[in-house]
C-alpha positions as CSV (number, residue, x, y, z in Angstrom):
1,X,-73.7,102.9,3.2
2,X,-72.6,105.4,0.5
3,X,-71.6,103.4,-3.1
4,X,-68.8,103.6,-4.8
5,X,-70.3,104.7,-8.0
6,X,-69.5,108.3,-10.0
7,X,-71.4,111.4,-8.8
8,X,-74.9,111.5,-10.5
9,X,-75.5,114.8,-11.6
10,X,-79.2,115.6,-11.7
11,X,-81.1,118.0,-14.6
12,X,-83.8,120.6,-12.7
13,X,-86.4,118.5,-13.7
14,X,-85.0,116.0,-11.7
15,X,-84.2,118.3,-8.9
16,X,-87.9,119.1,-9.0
17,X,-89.0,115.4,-8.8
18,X,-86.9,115.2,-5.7
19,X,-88.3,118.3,-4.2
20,X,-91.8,116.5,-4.3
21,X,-90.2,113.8,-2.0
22,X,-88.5,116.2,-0.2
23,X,-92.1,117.8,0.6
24,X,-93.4,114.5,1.9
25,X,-90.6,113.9,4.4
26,X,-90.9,117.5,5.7
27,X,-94.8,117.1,6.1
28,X,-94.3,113.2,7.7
29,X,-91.9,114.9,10.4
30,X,-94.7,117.4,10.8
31,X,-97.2,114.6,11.7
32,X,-94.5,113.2,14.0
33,X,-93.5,116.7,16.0
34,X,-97.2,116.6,17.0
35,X,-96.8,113.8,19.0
36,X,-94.1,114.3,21.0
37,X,-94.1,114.6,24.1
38,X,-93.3,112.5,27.0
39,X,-95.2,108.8,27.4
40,X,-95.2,108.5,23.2
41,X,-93.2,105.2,22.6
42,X,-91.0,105.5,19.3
43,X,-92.8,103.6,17.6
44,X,-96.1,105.2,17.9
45,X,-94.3,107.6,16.0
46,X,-92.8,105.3,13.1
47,X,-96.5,103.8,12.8
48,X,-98.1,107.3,12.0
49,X,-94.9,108.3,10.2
50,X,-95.4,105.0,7.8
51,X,-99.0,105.7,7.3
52,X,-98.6,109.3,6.1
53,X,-95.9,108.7,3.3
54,X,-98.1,105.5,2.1
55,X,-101.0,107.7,1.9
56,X,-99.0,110.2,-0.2
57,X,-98.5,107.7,-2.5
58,X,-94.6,107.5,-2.2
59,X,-92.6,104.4,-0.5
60,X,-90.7,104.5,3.0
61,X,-86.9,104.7,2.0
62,X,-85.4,103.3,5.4
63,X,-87.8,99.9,5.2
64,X,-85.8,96.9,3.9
65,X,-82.9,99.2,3.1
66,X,-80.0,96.9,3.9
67,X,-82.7,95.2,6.1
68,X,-83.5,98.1,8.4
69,X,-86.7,97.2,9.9
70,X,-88.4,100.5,10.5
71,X,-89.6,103.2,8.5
72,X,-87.8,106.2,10.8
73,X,-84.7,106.5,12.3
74,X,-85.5,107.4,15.9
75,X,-82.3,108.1,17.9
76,X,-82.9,109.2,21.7
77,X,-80.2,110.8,23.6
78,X,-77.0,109.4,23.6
79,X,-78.1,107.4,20.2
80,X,-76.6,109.3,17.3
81,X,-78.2,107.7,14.3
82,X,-80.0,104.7,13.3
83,X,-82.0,103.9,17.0
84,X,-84.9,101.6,15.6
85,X,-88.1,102.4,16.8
86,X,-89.4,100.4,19.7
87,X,-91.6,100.8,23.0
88,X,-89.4,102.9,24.6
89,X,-91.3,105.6,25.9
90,X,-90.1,109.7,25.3
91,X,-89.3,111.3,28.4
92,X,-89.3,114.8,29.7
93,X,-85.4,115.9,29.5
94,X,-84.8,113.7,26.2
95,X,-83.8,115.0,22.9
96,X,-84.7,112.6,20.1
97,X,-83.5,112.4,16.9
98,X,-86.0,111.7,13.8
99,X,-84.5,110.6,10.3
100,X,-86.8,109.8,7.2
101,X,-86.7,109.1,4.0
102,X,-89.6,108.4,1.2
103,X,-89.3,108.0,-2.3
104,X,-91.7,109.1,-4.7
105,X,-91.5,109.1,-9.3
106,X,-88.2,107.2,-8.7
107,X,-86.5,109.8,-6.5
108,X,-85.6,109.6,-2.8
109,X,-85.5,112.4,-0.1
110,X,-83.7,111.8,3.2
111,X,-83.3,114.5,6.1
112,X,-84.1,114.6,9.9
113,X,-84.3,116.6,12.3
114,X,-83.5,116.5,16.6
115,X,-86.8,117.0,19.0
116,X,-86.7,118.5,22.5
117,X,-88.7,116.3,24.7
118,X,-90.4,118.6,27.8
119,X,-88.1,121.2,29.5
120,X,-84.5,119.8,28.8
121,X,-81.3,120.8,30.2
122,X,-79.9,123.9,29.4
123,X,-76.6,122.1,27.9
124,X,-78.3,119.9,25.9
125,X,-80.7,122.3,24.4
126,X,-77.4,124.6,23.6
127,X,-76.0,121.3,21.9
128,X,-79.2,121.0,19.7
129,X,-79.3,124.6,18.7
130,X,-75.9,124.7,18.1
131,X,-75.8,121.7,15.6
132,X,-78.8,123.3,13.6
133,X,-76.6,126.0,13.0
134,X,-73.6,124.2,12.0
135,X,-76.1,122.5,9.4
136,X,-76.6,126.4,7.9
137,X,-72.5,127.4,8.5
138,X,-71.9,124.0,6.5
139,X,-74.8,124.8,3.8
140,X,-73.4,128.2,3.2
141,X,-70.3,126.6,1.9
142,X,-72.3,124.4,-0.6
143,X,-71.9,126.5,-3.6
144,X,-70.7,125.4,-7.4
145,X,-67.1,125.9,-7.6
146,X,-66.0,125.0,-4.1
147,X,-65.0,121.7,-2.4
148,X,-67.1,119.4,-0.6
149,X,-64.2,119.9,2.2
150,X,-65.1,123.7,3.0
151,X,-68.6,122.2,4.1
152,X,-67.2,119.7,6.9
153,X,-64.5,122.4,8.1
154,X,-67.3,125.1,8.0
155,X,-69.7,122.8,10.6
156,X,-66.4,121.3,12.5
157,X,-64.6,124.7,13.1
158,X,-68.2,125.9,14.5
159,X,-68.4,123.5,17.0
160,X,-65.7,122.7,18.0
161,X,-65.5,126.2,19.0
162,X,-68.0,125.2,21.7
163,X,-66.3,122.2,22.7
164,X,-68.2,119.8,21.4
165,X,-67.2,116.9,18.3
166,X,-67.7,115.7,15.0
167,X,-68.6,111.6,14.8
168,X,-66.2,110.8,12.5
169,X,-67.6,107.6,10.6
170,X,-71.0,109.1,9.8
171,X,-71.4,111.5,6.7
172,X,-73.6,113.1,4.6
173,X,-74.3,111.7,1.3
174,X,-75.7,112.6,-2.3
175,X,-79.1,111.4,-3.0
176,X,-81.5,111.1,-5.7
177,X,-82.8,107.9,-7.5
178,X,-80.6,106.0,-5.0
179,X,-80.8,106.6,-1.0
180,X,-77.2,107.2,-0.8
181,X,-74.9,108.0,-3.5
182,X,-71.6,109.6,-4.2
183,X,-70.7,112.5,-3.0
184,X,-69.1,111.5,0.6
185,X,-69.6,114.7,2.5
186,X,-67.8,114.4,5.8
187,X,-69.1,116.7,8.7
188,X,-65.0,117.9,9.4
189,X,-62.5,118.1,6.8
190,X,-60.1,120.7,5.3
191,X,-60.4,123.2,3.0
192,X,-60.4,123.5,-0.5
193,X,-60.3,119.6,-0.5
194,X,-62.4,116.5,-1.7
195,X,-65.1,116.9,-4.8
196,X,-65.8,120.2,-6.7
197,X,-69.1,121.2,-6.2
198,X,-70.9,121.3,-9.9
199,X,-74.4,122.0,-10.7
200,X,-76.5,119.4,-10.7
201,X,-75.2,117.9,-7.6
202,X,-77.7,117.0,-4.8
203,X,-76.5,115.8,-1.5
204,X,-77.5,115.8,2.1
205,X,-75.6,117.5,5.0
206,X,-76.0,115.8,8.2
207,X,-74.0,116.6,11.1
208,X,-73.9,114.7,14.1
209,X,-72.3,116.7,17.2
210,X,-71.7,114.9,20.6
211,X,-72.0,117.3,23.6
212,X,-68.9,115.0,24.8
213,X,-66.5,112.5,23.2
214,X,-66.2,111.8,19.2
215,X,-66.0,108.5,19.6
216,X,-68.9,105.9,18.8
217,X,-70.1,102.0,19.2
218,X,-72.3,100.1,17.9
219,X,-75.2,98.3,20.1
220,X,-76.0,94.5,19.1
221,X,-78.8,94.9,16.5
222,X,-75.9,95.9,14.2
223,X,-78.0,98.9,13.6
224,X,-77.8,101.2,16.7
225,X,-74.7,103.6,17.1
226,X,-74.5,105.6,20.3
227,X,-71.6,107.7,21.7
228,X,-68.9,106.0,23.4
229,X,-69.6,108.1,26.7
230,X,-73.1,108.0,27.0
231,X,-73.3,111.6,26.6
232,X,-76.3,113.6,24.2
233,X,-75.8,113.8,20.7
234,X,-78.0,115.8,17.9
235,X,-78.7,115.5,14.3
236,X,-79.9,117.6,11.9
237,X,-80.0,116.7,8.0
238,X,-80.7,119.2,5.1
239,X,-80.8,118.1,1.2
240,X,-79.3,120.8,-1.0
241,X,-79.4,120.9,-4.4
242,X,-77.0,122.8,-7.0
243,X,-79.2,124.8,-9.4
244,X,-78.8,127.1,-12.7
245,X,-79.9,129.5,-10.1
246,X,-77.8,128.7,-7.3
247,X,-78.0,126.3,-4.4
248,X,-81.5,125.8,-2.6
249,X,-82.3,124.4,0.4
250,X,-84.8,121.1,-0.8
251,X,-85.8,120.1,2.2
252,X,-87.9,122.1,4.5
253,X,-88.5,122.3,8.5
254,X,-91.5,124.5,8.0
255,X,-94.2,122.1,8.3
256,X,-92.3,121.0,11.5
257,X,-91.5,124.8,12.9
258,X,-95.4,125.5,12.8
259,X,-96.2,122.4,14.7
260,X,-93.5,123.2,17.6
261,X,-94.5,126.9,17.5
262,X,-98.3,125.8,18.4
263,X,-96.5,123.9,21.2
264,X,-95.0,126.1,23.1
């Protein structure tokens, strides 16, 4: 979905505008972690998800992009991405992926992040930990001078140390007044290749690690993608922006870590 256009570079003021959608998507994901559980149908979830960023007077970024129907993103299992919320109802065992996006002054934010449903299997959890922490191995990479390549070959190298693999036709992306914008920023790659990373950039790293196969297909809603096996697959997505300062995380989970703390 990326377009073709130049990279937008972004002043801090409008790094800052961003960061106040940012905030909204991490507190909507919030209001969504309290809910699951097994018996919530996805879209419960969309519904209360949709209701908070209207009330924080910012607009749903998925809704009517390229005719998406749904406000979140909700991929269960062996759905990597883009699982449209319906009645299906969470069960204990499931992992379930939650992508959101609102836009707010202009500026969109865009990250998700992978729920454990109930007690799940030891495998599965270790394929959802692990993937967060390719997200930070793949952030600590995003810094002005190196390549948008060192990023995907920091989170591929990490996982695939485990075994696991890196879908290949879904990346991260930049963001900012669009939802996605140049730079293209793969979840595998070489070294020292693709964009030089300049100040003022903003993108999102997303990567999307299948406990089994790389390999993907799309269901018949066109929207849909699942592994080719049927096996689990997690995603996490950070925004990261390249500041006078250095690069800083955007995005947060901490709204969402204090919900699931309470949980337990």
């Amino acid at each position: 979905m990326a377009s073709r256009r130049m990279i937008h570079l972004k002043t801090e003021k409008e790094i800052d505008i961003i960061k106040q959608s940012s905030l909204i998507v991490g507190k909507t994901l919030a209001e969504v972690a309290k809910l699951i559980q097994p018996g919530v149908t996805c879209k419960t979830l969309d519904k209360v998800a949709e209701e908070y960023i209207l009330e924080s007077d910012a607009i749903p970024s998925f809704k009517g992009y390229h005719g998406y129907p749904a406000t979140l993103c909700v991929s269960v299992n062996d759905v990597v991405v883009h699982g449209i919320p319906g009645d299906y109802e969470l069960q204990n065992g499931d992992i379930v992926s939650v992508d959101c996006g609102a836009k707010k002054n202009g500026f969109h934010a865009d990250y998700a992040y992978t729920f454990q449903v109930g007690k799940v299997a030891k495998e599965v959890q270790m394929l959802c930990e692990r993937t967060k922490e390719s997200l930070y191995k793949g952030i600590e990479q995003a810094k002005e001078g190196n390549r948008i390549g060192d990023i995907g070959n920091a989170i591929q190298s990490y996982v695939e140390g485990f075994g696991y693999s890196v879908v290949r036709e879904l990346i991260g992306h930049g963001v900012g007044k669009n939802l996605h914008e140049k730079p293209d920023v793969p979840n595998y790659g070489q070294k020292g290749s693709g964009p030089k990373i300049k100040k003022g950039m903003v993108f999102c790293i997303e990567p999307m690690i299948n406990l089994g196969l790389k390999y993907i297909q799309m269901d018949q809603d066109k929207w849909t993608i699942r592994t080719y096996d049927g096996k689990p697959s997690a995603h996490f997505e950070h925004m990261v922006a390249i500041r006078e300062t250095g690069t800083e995380i955007i995005s947060t989970y901490k709204y969402i870590e204090e919900v699931l703390i309470k949980k337990i």
